[in-house]
VOLUM-653952 format. One record per residue (C-alpha): residue number from 1; residue in three letters; x, y, z. Coordinates in steps of 0.5 Angstrom, whole numbers, plus 500, padded with zeros to 3 digits. Layout:
! VOLUM-653952
NODE  seq  type    x    y    z
NODE  NUM   ALA    X    Y    Z
...
! end
This chain:
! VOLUM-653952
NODE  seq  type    x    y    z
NODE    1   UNK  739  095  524
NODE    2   UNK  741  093  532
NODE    3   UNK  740  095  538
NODE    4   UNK  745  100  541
NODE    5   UNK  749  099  547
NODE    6   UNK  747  105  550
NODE    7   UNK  742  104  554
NODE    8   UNK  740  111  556
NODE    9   UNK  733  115  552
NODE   10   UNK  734  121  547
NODE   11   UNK  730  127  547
NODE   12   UNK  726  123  541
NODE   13   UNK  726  117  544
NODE   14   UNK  724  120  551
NODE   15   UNK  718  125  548
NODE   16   UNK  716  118  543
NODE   17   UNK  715  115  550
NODE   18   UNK  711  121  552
NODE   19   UNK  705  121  545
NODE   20   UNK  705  113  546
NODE   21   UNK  703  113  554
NODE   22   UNK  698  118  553
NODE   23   UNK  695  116  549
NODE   24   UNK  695  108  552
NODE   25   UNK  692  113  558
NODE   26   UNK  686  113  554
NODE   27   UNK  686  105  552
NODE   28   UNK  685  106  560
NODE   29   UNK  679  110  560
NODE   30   UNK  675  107  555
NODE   31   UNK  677  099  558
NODE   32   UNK  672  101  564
NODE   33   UNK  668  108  561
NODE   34   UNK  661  104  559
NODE   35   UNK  661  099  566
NODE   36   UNK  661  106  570
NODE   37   UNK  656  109  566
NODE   38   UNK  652  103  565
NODE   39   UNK  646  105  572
NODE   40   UNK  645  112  569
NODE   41   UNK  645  110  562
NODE   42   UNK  640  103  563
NODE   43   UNK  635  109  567
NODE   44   UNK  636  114  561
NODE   45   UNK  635  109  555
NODE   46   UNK  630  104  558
NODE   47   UNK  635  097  558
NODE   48   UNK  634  091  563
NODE   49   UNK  640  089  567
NODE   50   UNK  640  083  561
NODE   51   UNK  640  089  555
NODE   52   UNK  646  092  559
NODE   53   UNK  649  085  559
NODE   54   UNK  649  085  552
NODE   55   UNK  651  092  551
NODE   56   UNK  657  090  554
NODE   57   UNK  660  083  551
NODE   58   UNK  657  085  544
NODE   59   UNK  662  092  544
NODE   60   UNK  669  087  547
NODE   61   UNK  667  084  539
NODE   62   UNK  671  091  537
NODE   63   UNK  677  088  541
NODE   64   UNK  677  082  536
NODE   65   UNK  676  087  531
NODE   66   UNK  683  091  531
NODE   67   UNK  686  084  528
NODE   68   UNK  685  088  522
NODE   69   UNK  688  094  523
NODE   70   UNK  694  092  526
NODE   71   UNK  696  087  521
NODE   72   UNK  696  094  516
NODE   73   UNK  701  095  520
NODE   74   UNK  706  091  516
NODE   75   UNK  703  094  509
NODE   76   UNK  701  101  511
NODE   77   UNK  707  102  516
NODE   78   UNK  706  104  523
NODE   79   UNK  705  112  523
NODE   80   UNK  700  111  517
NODE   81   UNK  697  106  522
NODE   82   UNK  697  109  528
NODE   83   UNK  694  116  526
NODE   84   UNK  688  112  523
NODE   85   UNK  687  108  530
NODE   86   UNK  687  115  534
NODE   87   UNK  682  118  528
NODE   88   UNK  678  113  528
NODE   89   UNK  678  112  537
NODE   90   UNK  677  121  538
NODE   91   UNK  671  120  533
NODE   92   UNK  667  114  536
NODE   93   UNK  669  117  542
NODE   94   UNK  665  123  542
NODE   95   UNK  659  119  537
NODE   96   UNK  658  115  543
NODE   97   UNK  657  122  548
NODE   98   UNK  652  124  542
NODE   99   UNK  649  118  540
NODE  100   UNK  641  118  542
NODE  101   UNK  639  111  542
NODE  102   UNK  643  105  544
NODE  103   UNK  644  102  537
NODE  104   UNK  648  108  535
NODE  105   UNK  652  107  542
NODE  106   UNK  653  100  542
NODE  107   UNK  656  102  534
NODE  108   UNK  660  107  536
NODE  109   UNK  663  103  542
NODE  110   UNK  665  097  538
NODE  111   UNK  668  102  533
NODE  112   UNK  672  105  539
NODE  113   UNK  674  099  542
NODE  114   UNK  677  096  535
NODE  115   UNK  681  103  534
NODE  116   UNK  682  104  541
NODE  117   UNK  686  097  542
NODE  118   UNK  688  098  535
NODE  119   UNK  692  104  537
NODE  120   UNK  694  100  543
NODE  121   UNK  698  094  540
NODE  122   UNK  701  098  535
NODE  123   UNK  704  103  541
NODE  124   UNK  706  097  543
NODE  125   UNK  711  095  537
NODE  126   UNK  712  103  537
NODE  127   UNK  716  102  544
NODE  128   UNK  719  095  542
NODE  129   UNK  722  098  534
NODE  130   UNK  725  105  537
NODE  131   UNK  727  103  544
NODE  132   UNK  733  100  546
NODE  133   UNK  734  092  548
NODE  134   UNK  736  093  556
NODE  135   UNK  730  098  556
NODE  136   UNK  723  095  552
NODE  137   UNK  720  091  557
NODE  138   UNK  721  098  562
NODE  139   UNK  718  102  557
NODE  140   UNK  713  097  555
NODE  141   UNK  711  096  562
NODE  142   UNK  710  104  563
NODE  143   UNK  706  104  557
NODE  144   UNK  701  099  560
NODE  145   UNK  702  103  568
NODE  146   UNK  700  109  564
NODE  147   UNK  694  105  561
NODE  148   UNK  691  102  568
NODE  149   UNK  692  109  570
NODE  150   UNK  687  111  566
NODE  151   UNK  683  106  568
NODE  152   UNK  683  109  575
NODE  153   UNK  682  115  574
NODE  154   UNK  676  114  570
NODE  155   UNK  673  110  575
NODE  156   UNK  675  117  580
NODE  157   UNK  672  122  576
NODE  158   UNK  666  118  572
NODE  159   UNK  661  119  579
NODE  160   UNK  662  127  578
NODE  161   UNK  662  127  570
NODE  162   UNK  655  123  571
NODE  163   UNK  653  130  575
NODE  164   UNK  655  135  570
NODE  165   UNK  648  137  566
NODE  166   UNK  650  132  559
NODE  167   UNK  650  126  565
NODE  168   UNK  654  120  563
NODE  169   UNK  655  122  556
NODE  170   UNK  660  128  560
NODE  171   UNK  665  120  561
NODE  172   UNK  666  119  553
NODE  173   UNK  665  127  551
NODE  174   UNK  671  129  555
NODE  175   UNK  675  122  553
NODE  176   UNK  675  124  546
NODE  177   UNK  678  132  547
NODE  178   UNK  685  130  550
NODE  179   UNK  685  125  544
NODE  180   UNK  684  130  540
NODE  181   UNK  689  134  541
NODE  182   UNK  694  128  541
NODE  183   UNK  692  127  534
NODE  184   UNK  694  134  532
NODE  185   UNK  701  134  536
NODE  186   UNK  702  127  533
NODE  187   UNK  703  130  525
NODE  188   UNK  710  130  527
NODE  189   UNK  710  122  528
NODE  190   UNK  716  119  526
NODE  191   UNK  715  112  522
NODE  192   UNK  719  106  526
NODE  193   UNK  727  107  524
NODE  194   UNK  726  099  522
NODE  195   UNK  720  099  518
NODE  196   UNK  723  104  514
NODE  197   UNK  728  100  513
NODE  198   UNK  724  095  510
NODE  199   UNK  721  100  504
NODE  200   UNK  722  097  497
NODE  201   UNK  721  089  500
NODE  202   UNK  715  086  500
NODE  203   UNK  709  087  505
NODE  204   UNK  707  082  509
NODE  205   UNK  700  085  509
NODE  206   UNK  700  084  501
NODE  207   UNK  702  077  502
NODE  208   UNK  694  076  504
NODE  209   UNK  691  074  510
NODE  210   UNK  694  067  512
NODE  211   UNK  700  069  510
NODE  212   UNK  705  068  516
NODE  213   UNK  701  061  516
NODE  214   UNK  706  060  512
NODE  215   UNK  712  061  514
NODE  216   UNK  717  058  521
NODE  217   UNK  713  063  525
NODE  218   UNK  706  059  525
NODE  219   UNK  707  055  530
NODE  220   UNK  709  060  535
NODE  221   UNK  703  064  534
NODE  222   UNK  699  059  536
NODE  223   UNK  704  058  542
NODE  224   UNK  703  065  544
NODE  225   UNK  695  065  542
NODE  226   UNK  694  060  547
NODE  227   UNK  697  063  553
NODE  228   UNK  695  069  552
NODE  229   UNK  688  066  552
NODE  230   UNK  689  063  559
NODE  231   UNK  691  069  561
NODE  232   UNK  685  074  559
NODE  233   UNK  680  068  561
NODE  234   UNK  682  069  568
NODE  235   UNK  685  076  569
NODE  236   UNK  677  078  565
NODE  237   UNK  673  075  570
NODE  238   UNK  676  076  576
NODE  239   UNK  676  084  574
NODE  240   UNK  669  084  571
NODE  241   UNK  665  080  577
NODE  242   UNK  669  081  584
NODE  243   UNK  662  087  585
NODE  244   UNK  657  082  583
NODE  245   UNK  661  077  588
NODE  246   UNK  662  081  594
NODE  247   UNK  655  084  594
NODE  248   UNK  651  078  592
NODE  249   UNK  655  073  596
NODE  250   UNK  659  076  600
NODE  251   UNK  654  081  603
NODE  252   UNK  658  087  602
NODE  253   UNK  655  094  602
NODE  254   UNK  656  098  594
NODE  255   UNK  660  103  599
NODE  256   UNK  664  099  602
NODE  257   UNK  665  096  595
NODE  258   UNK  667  103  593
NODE  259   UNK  671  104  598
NODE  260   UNK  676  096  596
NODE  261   UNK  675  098  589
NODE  262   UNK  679  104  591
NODE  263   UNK  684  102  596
NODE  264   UNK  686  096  590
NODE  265   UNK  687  100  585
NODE  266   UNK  691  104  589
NODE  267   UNK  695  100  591
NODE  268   UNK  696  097  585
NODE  269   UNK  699  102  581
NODE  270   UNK  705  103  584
NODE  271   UNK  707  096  583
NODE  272   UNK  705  096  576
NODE  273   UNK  710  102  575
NODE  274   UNK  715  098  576
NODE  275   UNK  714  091  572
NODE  276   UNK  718  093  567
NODE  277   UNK  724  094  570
NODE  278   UNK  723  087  573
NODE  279   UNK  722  084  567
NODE  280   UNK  729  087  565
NODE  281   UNK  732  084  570
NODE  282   UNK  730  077  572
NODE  283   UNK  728  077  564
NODE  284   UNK  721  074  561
NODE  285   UNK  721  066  565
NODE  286   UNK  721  068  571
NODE  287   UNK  718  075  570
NODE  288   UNK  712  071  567
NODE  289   UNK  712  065  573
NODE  290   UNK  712  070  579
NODE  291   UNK  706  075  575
NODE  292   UNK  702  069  573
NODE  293   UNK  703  066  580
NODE  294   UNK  700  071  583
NODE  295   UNK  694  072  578
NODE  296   UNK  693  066  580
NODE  297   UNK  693  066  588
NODE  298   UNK  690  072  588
NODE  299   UNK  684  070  583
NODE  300   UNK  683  065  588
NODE  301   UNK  683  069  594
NODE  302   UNK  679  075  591
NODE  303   UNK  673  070  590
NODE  304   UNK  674  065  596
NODE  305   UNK  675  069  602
NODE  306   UNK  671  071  607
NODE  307   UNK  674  078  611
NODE  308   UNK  673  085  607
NODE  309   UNK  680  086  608
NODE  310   UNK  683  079  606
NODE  311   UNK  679  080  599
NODE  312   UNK  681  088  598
NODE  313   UNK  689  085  599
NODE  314   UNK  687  079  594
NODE  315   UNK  683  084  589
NODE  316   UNK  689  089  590
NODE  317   UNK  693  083  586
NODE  318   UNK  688  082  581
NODE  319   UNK  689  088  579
NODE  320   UNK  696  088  579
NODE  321   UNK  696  081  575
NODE  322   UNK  691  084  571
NODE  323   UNK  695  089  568
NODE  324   UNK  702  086  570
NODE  325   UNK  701  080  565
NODE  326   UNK  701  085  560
NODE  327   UNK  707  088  558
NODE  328   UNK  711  080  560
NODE  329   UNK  707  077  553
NODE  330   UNK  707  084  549
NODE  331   UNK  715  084  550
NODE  332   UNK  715  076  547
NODE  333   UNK  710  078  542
NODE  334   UNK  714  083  539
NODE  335   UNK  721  080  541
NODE  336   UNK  719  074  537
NODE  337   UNK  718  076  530
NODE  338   UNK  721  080  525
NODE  339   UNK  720  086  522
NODE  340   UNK  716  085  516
NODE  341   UNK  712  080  520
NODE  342   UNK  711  084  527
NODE  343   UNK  704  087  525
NODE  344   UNK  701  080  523
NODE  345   UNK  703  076  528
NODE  346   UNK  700  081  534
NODE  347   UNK  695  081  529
NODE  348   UNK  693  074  529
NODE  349   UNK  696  072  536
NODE  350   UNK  693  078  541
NODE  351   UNK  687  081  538
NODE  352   UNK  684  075  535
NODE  353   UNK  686  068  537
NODE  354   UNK  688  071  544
NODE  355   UNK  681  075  545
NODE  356   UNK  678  068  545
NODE  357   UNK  679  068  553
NODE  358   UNK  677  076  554
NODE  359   UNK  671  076  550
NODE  360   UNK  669  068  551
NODE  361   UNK  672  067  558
NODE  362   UNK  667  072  563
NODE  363   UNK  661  069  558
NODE  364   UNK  662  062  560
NODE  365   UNK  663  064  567
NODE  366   UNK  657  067  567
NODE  367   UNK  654  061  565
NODE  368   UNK  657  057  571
NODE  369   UNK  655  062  576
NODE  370   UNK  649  061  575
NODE  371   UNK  649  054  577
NODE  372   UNK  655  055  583
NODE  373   UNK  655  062  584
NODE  374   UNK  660  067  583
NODE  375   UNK  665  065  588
NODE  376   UNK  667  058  585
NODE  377   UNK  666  060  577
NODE  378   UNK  671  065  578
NODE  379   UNK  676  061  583
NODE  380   UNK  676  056  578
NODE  381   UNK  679  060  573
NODE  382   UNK  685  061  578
NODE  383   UNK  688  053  574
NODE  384   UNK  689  058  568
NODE  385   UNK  695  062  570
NODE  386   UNK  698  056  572
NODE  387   UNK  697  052  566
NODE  388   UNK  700  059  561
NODE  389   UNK  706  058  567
NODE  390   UNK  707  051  565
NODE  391   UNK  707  053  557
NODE  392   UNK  710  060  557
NODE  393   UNK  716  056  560
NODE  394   UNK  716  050  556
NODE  395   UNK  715  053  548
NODE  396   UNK  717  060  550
NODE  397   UNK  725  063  549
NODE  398   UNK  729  068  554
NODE  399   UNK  729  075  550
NODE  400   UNK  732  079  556
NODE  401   UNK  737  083  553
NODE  402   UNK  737  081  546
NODE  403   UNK  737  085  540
NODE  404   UNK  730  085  536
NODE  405   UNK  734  081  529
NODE  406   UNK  736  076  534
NODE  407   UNK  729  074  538
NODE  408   UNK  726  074  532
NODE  409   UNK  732  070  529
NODE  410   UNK  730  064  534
NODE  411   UNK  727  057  529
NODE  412   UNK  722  054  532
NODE  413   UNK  724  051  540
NODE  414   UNK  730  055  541
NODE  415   UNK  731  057  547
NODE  416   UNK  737  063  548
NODE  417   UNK  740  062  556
! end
């Protein structure tokens, strides 16, 4: 199968792109639910700060989890895979707004993570299988514009639903019920036109689990799991400790805090709406170069300035990159694989190679400010993003434009200009 040349959406396509944002909307919600709820839930529960802590970084090991689950997606197919990540994802998010102690918490959120992400990436190859060439990274980038917006609004409505008379546990029992929905709504899911032409050949989730090893491809996911591992390194600690670093060495109030936080996030979400078309346009290197670029200035400037409004234009790009970054290494990693191996090698290169920065980078950070503070930890992570630019543009082709069997069909070090 190729790309057509007509580069307009059809009505399926176009209510495909519909099922696929809403339910990264939730991947949104449920990225930043627990940090919303953590004070009210640490007061209920009885945890110190260094319980909550824990609570935080064991639960990302659900992101890591997911490898599993994608890589079904070359066995089972995308549809049956799907369906099982969004069942999964609406049951341990309503476990979580019931659970009674923080054991059954922190199960159920590993577990939501590890759907939740699952479902995530498998949206992902959803939009590169079923779109056209001239528009997969406008539609991956909308996806992911959907999924911060998710982000925003809960941050927005979690301090109401705190209030409500379940508390917080209000935040993940309203998360789970639209997921619900979608669940019903979704039994009409069409499988991928380009999985579906693979029936009858040999899965490369049967072939075992090092099979991709094995195969030309090795060398690039190896390639694409080092920068996405710069990446989430850097873009995890500039989100997850800007709060603690302006309040503690900045001497910023909560409020006013509140009120930057809002601004940014504001103010990124226009920007993030259109990367994908921007990566349509100047293709994946230059895109990589500008958005990475400015994950890096940005990071160094959120945690190394002094004046409230400098830092809230530099956390504004923090967020953007945050986010931005995210559909320029999904177009590559779904580009840059054939069908029958597409699963697998998001498998290998996002959810577990690659979450070796998201959940091993804010950790090692942490450690080092304690020795220099948050300022000069995070600030130095502002070196990643550069060094993936330099990789991205030394072992990464240009897919711009071309059909997925043609991506795919680039050997090792090929480059298409």
């Amino acid at each position: 199968m190729t790309d057509t040349a007509d580069h307009r959406l059809n009505g399926a396509q176009l209510r495909l792109l519909a099922l696929l944002s809403v339910a990264t909307f939730f991947e949104g919600w449920d990225a930043i639910a627990l940090t919303q709820v953590l004070p009210a839930l640490r007061k209920e529960m009885g945890l110190t700060p260094s319980h909550a802590g824990w609570l935080v970084g064991l639960t990302n090991i659900g992101t890591m989890a997911a490898f599993w689950l994608v890589r079904q997606a070359d066995h089972w197919g995308r549809r049956k895979t799907m369906l099982w990540t969004l069942s999964g994802y609406t049951g341990m998010t309503a476990l979580s707004g019931l659970a009674p102690d923080v054991w059954t918490l922190g199960v159920a959120q590993t577990l939501a993570k590890m759907f939740l992400i699952g479902e995530w990436a498998l949206s992902m190859v959803y939009a590169a299988e079923e779109f056209p060439a001239a528009r997969r990274a406008t539609v991956l980038g909308i996806v992911q514009a959907v999924a911060a917006l998710g982000s925003v609004a809960c941050a927005a409505l979690a301090p109401l639903l705190v209030r409500a008379p379940m508390g917080w546990r209000t935040v993940y029992l309203v998360g789970a019920l639209p997921a619900g929905l979608l669940l019903y709504l979704r039994r009409n899911l069409p499988e991928t036109r380009r999985f579906a032409e693979l029936q009858g050949q040999p899965a490369a989730s049967g072939q075992g689990l090092r099979a991709i090893w094995r195969t030309a491809y090795r060398g690039r996911i190896v390639r694409l799991a080092a920068v996405w591992t710069l990446i989430y390194a850097c873009t995890q600690a500039t989100i997850s400790f800007w709060k603690e670093f302006a309040v503690t060495e900045r001497g910023l109030s909560d409020a006013q805090v509140g009120a930057s936080v809002a601004i940014a996030a504001a103010g990124a979400m226009p920007l993030v709406l259109f990367v994908g078309r921007f990566i349509d346009g100047v293709g994946r290197r230059a895109g990589a170069t500008v958005i990475f670029g400015v994950a890096a200035v940005s990071t160094w400037g959120a945690f190394s300035l002094h004046d409230r409004w400098a830092l809230t234009a530099m956390l504004l790009g923090g967020i953007f990159a945050a986010s931005a970054v995210l559909p320029v290494l999904n177009a590559w990693t779904t580009e840059l694989f054939p069908t029958q191996w597409r699963g697998a090698a998001f498998a290998w290169t996002n959810n577990l190679l690659g979450r070796i920065g998201y959940v091993a980078g804010p950790v090692l950070v942490g450690q080092a400010a304690d020795r220099v503070g948050w300022g000069p930890a995070v600030a130095a992570t502002a070196v990643l993003p550069l060094v993936a630019i330099a990789l991205a543009l030394l072992w990464l082709p240009e897919t711009k434009g071309r059909s997925l069997e043609e991506t795919a069909g680039l050997g090792p070090g090929e480059q298409l200009r």
